[in-house]
N, C-alpha and C positions, 0 to 999 in steps of 0.2 A: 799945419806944416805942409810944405806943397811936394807932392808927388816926385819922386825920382822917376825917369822915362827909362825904363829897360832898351835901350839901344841897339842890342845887337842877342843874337840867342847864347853865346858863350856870359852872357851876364845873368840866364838864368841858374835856379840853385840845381846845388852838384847832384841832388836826388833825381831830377831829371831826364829820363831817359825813355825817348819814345821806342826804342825795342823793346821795354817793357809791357808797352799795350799792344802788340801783335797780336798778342791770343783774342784781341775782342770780336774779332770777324767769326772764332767759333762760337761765342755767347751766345745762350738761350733766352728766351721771351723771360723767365722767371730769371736768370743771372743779369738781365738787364737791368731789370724791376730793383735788385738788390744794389747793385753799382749804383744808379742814379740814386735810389734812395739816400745812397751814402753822401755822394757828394749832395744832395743838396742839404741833406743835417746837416754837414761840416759846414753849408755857405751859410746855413743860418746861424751855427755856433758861431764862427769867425766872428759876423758880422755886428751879431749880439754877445760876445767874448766881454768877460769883467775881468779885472786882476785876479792873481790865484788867493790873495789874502784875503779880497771880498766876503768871504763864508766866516773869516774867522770872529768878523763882527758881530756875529750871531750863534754864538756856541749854545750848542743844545736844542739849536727851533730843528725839527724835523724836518721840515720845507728847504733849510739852508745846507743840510747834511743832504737832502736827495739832492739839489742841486750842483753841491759840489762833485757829488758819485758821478752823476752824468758828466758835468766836465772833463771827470776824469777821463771817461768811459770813451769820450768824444776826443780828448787829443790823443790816447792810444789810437783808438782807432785811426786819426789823421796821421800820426806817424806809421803804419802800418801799413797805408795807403802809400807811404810816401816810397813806402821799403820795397811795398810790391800790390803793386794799381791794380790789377785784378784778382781782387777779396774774395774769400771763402766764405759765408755769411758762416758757415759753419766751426769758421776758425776759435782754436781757445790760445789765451795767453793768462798767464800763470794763474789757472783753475777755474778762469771766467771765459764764457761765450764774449769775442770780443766785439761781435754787435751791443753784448748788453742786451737793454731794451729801445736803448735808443730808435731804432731802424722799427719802425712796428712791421709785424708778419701780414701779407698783403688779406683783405679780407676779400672774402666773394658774394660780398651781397647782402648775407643777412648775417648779424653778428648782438653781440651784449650794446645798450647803449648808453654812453659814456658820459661824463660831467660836460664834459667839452662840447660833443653834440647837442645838449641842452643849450649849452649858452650859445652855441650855435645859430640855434632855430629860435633862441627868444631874441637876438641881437636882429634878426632879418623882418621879426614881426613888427610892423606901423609901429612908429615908437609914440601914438596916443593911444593904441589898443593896448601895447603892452603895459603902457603905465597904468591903464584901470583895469588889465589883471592881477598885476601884481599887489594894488590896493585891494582887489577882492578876496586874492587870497592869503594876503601877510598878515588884512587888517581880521582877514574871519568873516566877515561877510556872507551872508548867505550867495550860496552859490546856484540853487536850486531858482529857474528862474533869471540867474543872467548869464543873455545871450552870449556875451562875448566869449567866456570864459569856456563854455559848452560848445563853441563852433571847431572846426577842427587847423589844424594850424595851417594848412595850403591855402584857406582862404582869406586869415588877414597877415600874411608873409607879403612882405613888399615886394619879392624875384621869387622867379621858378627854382627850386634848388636839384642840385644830383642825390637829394638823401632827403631822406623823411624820418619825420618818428611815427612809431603805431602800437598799438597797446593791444597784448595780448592776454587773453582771460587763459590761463593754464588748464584752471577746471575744467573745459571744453577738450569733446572728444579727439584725437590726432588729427581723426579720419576728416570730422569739421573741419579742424583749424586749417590744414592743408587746403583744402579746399576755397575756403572762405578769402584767405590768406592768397592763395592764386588769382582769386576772381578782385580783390584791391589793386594786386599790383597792374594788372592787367586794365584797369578802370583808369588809375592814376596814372600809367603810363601812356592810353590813349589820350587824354584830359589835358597832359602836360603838356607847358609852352615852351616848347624845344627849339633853338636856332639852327643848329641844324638837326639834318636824319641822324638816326643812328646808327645807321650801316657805316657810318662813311668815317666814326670815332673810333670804332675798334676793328679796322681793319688792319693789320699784319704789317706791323712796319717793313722797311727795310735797312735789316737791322746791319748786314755789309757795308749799306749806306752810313749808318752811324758809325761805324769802325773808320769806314774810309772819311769821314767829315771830321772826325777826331774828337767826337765829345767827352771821352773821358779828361785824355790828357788838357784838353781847354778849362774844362772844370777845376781841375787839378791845381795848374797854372794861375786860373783866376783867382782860386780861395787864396791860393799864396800870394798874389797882390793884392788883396786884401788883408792877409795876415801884415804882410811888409809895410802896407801904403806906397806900395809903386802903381806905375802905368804900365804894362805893357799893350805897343801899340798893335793893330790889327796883321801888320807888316812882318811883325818879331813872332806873333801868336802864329802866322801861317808857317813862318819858316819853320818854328819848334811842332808844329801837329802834323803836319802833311808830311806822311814818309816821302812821297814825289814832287818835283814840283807842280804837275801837271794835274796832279789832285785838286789844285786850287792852290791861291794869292789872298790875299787882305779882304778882298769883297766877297770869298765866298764863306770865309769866317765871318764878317758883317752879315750875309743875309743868310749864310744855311747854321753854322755850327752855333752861331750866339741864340738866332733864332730859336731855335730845339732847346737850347741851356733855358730860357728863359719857360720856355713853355713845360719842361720841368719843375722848375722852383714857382709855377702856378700851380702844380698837383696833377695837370690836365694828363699827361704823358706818364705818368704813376698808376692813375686809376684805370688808364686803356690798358698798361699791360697787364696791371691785377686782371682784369677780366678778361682779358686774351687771353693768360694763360689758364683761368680756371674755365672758360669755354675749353678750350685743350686739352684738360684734363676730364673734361667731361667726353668729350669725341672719345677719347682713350677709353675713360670706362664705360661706354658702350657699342665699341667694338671686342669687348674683353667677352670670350664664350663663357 
């Protein structure tokens, strides 16, 4: 069905209202982290959105009942967003945190590792190395002996990744593991093929600039032409985000605010601010007497 073109800004919905993202020029490094996180869950909900009867096909699978919870969880949360843009992550509605789970809590570095992680790291390994691991270890095979299965995964991973796995012996003293554990990451991190420095990824945004460029409310905006199947053009997007005019026109939504959205919904712009702001919190506690 072809696109309806938003024309003019009195055509967008009556929820609407950029005096309600005033407050984002106070936002913190960690209130950042949580907004974007939100909108980009909801972009991926929209965009991956099934009927609400969908689940019903499936009474009882456990997989179809988590699923449906999260939808739930996810158009609360998008109406709540709609009612008032700048979210409390701490918010509750009737006896539930209204993030849910959805939104995961940022992590800083070292954490449990996940199902997900795995298929992660095996989806990136040479897909001829992976196939004769996975015969080595489905079919039983001795393992003792082959190479491939014994080398460590950075070296037949086809890219440089921002995450690894590494396998910790518990039985090992704290005082070792600390240690040992310092001197890997410190190996792996000089080793790595980095495109760029890493001074220059978690540098302190400027997060006025994101207030002033309008990323929430375009976020906002977008997911709802996606919900619709409209267009709103870059012309209609300036007039509704930019409290002034002198803020910007059509091209600086084309090259700054779309820009930024997109490098959000890559992850890239998530993980600088997890780690901005747990640097932060570390400056903090150790200036603490």
């Amino acid at each position: 069905m072809e696109k309806r073109i938003i024309r003019q800004r009195t055509e967008l919905p009556s929820w609407f209202d950029l005096a309600k993202y005033r407050n984002t020029k106070n936002l913190t490094c960690l209130d950042w982290y949580w907004q974007l996180s939100a909108r980009a869950h909801l972009w991926s909900f929209v965009t991956w959105e099934v009927p609400s009867n969908f689940y019903e096909k499936f009474p009882g699978n456990p997989v179809a009942q988590q699923a449906q919870l999260r939808a739930t969880e996810s158009r609360a949360l998008l109406d709540s967003i709609r009612r008032c843009p700048i979210i409390d992550k701490d918010s509750f509605r009737d006896g539930r945190p209204l993030f849910g789970e959805i939104i995961p809590t940022p992590d800083f570095g070292v954490r449990s590792t996940s199902i997900a992680d795995i298929a992660k790291q095996m989806f990136y390994i040479r897909s001829d190395e992976r196939a004769r691991a996975l015969d080595v270890v489905i079919q039983g095979l001795p393992i003792q002996g082959e190479t491939l299965v014994e080398r460590p995964l950075v070296e037949v991973q086809r890219e440089s990744l921002d995450e690894m796995l590494i396998s910790v012996q518990l039985d090992v003293p704290e005082r070792l593991l600390i240690e040992n554990f310092a001197a890997f990451v410190r190996r792996a991190k000089a080793t790595r093929d980095r495109e760029s420095e890493e001074g220059s990824r978690y540098r302190t945004p400027d997060f006025s600039q994101w207030a002033r460029i309008g990323i929430l409310p375009f976020f906002d905006l977008k997911i709802w032409e996606l919900q619709e199947n409209v267009s709103i053009p870059n012309r209609v997007m300036a007039d509704a985000i930019f409290e002034l005019e002198h803020m910007g026109g059509e091209e600086t939504v084309r090259k700054t605010t779309e820009k930024l959205a997109y490098q959000v919904l890559e992850g890239d712009v998530l993980k600088a601010l997890a780690t901005l702001h747990a640097t932060q919190r570390l400056e903090t506690d150790n200036h603490k007497p």
